[in-house]
N, C-alpha and C positions, 0 to 999 in steps of 0.2 A: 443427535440431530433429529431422530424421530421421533423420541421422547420430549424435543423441545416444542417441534409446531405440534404434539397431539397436548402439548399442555398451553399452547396458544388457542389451538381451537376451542378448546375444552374451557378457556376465560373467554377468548370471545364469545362462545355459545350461553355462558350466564351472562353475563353482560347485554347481550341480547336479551335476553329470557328477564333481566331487572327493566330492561327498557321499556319494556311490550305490559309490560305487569304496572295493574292502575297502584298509584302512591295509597297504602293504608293511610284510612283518619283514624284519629282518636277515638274509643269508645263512653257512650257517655259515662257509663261509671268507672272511669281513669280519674275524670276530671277531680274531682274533690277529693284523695289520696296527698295530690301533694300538700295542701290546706290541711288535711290532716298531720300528719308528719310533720309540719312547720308546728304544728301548735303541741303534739306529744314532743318536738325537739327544744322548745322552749319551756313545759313544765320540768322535762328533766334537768335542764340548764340550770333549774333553781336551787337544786340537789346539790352544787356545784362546792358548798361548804362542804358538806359531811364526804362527798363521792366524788372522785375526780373524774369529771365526763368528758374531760378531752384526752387524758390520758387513755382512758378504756375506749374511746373512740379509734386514735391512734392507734391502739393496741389488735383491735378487733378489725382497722382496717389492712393492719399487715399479717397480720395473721392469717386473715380470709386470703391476701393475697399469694402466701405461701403455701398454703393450701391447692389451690386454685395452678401455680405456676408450675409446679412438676407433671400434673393433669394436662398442661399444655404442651406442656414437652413431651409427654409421650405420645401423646395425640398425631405433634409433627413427626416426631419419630418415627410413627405407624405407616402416617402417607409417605415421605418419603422411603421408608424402605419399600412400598412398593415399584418405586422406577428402579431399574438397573443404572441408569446413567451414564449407558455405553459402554459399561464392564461388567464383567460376571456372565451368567446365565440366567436366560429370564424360565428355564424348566422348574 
């Protein structure tokens, strides 16, 4: 019960804290990256006889993801073990 509204306050008080905070703009040299990228995604698409770019694409996108998904897990792992959640000791 005390761990639930200190983790109510604790989103209301970012939530608050996103509201009060002005919206970033883009910076101007973001802008021409993605024009970029669309045009290195199209020479390499040409490759597409000799190299399979959608397969290494696929490949590269679950792989980064499996990478990436245990990193998340511990991550949660870490914050939640810090609540007790109304059992244990919190010494």
């Amino acid at each position: 019960m005390i761990t639930r509204t200190i983790i109510q306050l604790l989103g209301g008080l970012v939530a608050w804290l996103v509201t009060i905070m002005p919206a970033p703009t883009m910076p101007s040299w973001y802008a021409p990256i993605p024009g970029f990228l669309a045009s290195v995604g199209s020479a390499v698409s040409q490759f597409s006889y000799w190299l399979p770019v959608s397969l290494i694409s696929t490949m590269l996108i679950f792989v980064t993801g499996a990478r990436i998904f245990p990193v998340v897990i511990r991550i949660v792992r870490v914050v939640v073990s810090l609540f007790t959640g109304g059992g244990g000791s919190a010494a």
